[in-house]
Biotite code that builds the C-alpha atoms (Angstrom):
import biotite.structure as struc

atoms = struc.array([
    struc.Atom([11.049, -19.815, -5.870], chain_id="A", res_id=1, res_name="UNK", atom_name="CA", element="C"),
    struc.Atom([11.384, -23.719, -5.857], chain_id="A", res_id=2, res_name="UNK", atom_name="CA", element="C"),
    struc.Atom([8.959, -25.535, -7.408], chain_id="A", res_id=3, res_name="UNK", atom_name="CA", element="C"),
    struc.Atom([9.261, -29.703, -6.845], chain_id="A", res_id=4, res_name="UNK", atom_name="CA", element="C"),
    struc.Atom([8.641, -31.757, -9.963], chain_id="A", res_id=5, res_name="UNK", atom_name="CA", element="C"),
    struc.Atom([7.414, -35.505, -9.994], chain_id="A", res_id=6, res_name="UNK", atom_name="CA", element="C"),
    struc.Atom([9.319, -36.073, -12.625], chain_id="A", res_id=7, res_name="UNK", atom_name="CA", element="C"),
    struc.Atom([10.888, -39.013, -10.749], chain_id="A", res_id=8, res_name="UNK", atom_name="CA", element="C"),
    struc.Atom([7.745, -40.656, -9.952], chain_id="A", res_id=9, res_name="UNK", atom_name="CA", element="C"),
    struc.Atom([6.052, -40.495, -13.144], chain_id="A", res_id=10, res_name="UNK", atom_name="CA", element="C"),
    struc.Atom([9.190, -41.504, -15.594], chain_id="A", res_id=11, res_name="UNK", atom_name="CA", element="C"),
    struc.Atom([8.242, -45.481, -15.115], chain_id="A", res_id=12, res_name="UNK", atom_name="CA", element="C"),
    struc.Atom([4.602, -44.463, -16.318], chain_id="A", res_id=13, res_name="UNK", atom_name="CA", element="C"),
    struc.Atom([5.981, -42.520, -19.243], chain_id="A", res_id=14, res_name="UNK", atom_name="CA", element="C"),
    struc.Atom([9.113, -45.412, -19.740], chain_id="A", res_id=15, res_name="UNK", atom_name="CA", element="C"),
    struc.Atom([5.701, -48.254, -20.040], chain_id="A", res_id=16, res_name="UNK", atom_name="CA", element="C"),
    struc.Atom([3.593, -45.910, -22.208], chain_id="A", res_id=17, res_name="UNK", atom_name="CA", element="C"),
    struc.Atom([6.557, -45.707, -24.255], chain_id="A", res_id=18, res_name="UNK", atom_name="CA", element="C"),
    struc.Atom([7.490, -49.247, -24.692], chain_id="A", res_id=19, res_name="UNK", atom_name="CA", element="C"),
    struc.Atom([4.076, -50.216, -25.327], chain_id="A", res_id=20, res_name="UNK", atom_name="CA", element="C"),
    struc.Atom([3.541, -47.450, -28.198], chain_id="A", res_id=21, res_name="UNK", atom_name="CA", element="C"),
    struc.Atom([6.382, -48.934, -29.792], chain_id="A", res_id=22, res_name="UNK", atom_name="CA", element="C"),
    struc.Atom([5.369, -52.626, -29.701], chain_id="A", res_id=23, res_name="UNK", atom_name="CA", element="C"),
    struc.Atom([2.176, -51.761, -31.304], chain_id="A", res_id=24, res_name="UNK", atom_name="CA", element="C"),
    struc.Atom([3.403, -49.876, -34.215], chain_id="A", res_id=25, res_name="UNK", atom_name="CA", element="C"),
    struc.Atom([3.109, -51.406, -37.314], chain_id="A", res_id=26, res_name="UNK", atom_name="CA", element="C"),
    struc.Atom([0.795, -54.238, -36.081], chain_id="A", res_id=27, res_name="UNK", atom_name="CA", element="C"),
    struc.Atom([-2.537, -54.652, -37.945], chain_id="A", res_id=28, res_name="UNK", atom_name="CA", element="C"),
    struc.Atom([-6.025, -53.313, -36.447], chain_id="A", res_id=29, res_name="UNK", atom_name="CA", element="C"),
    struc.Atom([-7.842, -55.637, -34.158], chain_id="A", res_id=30, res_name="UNK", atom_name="CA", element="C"),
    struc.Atom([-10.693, -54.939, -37.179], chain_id="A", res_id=31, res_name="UNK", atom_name="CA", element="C"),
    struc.Atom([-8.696, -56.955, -39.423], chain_id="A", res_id=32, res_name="UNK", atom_name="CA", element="C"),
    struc.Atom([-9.419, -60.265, -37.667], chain_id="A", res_id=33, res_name="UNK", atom_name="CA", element="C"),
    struc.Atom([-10.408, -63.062, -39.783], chain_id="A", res_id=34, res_name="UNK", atom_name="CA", element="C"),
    struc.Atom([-8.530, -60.974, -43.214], chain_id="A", res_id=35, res_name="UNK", atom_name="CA", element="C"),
    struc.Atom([-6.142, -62.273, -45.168], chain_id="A", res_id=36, res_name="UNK", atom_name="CA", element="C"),
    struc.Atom([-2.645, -60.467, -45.175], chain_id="A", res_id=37, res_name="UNK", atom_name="CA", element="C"),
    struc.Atom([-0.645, -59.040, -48.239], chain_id="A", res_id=38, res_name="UNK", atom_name="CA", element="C"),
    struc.Atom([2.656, -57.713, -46.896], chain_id="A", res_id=39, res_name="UNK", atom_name="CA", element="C"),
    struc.Atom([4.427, -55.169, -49.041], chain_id="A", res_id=40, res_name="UNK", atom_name="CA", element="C"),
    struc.Atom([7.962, -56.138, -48.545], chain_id="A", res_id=41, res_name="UNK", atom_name="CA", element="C"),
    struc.Atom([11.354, -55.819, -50.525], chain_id="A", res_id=42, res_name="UNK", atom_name="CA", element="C"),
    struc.Atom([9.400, -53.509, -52.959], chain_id="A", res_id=43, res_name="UNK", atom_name="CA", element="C"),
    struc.Atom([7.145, -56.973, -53.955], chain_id="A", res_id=44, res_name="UNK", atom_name="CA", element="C"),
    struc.Atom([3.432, -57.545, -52.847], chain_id="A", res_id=45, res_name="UNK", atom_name="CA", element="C"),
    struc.Atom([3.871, -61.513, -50.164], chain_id="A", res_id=46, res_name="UNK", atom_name="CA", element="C"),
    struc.Atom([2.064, -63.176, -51.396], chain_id="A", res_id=47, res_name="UNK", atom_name="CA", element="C"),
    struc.Atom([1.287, -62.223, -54.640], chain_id="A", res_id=48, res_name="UNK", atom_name="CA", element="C"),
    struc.Atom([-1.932, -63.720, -55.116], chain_id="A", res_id=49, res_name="UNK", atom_name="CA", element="C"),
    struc.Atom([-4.336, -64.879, -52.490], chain_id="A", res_id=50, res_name="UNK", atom_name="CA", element="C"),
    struc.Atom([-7.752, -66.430, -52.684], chain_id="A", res_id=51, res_name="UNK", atom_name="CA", element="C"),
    struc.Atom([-10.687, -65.533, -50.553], chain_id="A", res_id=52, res_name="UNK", atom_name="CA", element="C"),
    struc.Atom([-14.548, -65.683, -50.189], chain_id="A", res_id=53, res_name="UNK", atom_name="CA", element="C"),
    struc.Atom([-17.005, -63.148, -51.375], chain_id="A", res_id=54, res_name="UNK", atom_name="CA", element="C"),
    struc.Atom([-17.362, -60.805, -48.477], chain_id="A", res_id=55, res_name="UNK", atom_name="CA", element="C"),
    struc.Atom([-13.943, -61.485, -46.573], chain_id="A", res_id=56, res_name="UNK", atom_name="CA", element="C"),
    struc.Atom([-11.090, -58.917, -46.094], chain_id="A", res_id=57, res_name="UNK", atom_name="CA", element="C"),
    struc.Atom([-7.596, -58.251, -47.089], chain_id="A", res_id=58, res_name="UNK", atom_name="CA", element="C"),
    struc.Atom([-5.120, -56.315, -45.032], chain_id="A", res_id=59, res_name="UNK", atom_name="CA", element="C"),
    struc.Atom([-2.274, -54.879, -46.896], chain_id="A", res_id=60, res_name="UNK", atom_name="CA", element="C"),
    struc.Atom([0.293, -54.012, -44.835], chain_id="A", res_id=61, res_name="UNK", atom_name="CA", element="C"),
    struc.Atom([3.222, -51.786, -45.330], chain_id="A", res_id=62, res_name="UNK", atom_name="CA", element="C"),
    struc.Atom([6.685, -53.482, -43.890], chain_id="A", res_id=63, res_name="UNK", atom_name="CA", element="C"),
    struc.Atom([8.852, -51.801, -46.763], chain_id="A", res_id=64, res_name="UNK", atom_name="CA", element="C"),
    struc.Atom([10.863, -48.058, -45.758], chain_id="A", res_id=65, res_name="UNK", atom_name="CA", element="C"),
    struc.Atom([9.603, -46.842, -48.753], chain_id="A", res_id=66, res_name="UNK", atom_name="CA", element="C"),
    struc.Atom([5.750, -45.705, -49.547], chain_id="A", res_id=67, res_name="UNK", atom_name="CA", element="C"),
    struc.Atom([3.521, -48.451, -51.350], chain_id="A", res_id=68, res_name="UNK", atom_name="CA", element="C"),
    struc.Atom([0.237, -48.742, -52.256], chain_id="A", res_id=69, res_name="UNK", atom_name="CA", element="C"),
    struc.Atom([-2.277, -51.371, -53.361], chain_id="A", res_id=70, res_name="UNK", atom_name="CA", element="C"),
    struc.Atom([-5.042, -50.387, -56.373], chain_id="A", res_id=71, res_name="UNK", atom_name="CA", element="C"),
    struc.Atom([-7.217, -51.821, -58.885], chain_id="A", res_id=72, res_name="UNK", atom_name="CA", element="C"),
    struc.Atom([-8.655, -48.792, -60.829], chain_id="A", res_id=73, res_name="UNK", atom_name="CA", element="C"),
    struc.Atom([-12.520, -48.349, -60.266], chain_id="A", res_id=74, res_name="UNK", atom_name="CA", element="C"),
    struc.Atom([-12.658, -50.983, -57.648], chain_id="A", res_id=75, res_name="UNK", atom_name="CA", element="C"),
    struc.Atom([-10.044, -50.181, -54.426], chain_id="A", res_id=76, res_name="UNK", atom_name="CA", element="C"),
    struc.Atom([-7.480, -47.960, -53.506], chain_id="A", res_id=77, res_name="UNK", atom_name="CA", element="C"),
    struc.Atom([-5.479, -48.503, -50.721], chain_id="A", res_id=78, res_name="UNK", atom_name="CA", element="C"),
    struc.Atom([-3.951, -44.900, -50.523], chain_id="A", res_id=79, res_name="UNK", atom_name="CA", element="C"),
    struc.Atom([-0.226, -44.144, -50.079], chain_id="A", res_id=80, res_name="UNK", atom_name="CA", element="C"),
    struc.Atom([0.806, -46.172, -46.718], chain_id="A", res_id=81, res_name="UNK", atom_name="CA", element="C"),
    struc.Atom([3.820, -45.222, -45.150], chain_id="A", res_id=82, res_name="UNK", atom_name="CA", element="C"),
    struc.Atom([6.166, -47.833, -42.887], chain_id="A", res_id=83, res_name="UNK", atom_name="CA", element="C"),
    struc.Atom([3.737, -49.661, -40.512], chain_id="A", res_id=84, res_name="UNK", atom_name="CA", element="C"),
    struc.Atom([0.631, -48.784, -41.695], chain_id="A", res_id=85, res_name="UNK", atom_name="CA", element="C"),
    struc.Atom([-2.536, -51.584, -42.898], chain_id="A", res_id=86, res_name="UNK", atom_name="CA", element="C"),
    struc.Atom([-5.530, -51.055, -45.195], chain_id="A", res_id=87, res_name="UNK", atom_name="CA", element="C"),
    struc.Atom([-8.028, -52.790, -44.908], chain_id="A", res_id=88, res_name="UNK", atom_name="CA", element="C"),
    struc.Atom([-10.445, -53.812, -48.538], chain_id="A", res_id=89, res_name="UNK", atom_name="CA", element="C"),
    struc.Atom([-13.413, -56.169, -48.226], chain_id="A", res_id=90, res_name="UNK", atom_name="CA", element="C"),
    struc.Atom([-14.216, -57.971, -51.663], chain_id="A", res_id=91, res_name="UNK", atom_name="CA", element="C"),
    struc.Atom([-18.063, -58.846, -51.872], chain_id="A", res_id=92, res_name="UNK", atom_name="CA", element="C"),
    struc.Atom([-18.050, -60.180, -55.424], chain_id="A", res_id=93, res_name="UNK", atom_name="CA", element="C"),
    struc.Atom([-16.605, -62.866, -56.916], chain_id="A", res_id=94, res_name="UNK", atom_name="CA", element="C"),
    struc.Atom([-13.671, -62.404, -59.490], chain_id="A", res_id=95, res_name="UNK", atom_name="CA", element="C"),
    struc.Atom([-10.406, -61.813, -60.135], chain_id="A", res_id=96, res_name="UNK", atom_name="CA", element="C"),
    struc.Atom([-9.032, -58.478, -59.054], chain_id="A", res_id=97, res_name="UNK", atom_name="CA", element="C"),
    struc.Atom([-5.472, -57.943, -60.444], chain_id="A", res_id=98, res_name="UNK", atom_name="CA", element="C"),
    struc.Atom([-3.522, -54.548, -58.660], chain_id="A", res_id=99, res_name="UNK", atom_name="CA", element="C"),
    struc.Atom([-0.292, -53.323, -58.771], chain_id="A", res_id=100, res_name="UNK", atom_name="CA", element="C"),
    struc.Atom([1.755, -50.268, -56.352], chain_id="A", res_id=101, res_name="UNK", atom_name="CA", element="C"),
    struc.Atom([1.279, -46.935, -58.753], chain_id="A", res_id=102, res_name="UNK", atom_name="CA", element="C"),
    struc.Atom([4.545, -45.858, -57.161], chain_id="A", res_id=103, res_name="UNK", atom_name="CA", element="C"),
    struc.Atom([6.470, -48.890, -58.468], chain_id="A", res_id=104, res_name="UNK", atom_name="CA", element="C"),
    struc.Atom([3.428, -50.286, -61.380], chain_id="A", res_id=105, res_name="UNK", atom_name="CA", element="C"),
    struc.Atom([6.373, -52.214, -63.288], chain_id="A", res_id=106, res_name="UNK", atom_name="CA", element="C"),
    struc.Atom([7.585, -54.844, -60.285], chain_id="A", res_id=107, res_name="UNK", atom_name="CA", element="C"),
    struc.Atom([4.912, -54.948, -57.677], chain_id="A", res_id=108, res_name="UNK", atom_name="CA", element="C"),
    struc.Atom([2.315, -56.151, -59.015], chain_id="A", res_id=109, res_name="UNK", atom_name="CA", element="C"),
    struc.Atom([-0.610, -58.592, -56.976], chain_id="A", res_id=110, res_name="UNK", atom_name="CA", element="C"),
    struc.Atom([-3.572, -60.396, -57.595], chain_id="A", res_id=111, res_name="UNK", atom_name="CA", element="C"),
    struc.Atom([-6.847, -61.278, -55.271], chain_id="A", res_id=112, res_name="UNK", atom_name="CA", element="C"),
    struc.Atom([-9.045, -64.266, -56.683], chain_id="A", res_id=113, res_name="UNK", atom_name="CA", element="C"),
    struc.Atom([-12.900, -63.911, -54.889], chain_id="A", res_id=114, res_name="UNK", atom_name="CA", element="C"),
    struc.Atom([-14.524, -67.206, -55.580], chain_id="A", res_id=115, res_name="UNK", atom_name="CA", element="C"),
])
């Protein structure tokens, strides 16, 4: 028994869905509008300090091969973010919140002023 596949017909579909997937990976949430971004990239936290308003948002985004994360104990952790993937932390009170990568504590090392 022959049975006719539609292979043909549906590779542009799957070619588009493909390309598309891959264009998107990496790229921050729509959610993250209006935050500020912290790249972690070349195993150092760009830029290393930012300033924001009570209430706003920072995206950290992993661009580095290897695993990174952003935390300041009792206040946010990030979690362990693989290549391409954000976090997104909203500061509602003023200060200053030094944090540093627990997988590399001795070189990254970052700092978020809320004032």
């Amino acid at each position: 028994m022959f049975i006719r596949s539609n292979v043909s017909a549906r590779l542009p579909l799957c070619l588009a869905a493909l390309v598309a997937a891959l264009l998107l990976t990496g790229s921050p949430p729509s959610a993250a509008e209006g935050a500020v971004t912290v790249d972690m990239r070349n195993f150092k936290f760009d830029p290393p300090t930012v300033r924001i308003e009570p209430g706003k948002r920072v995206l950290f985004v992993n661009r580095d091969r290897a695993r990174h994360d952003a935390v300041k104990r009792g206040v946010f952790d990030t979690g362990i973010l693989p290549f391409g993937e954000s976090a997104l932390v909203r500061f509602s009170r003023r200060g200053v919140y030094p944090y540093l990568c627990t997988l590399h504590p001795y070189y990254m090392r970052g700092k978020v002023i809320v004032d």
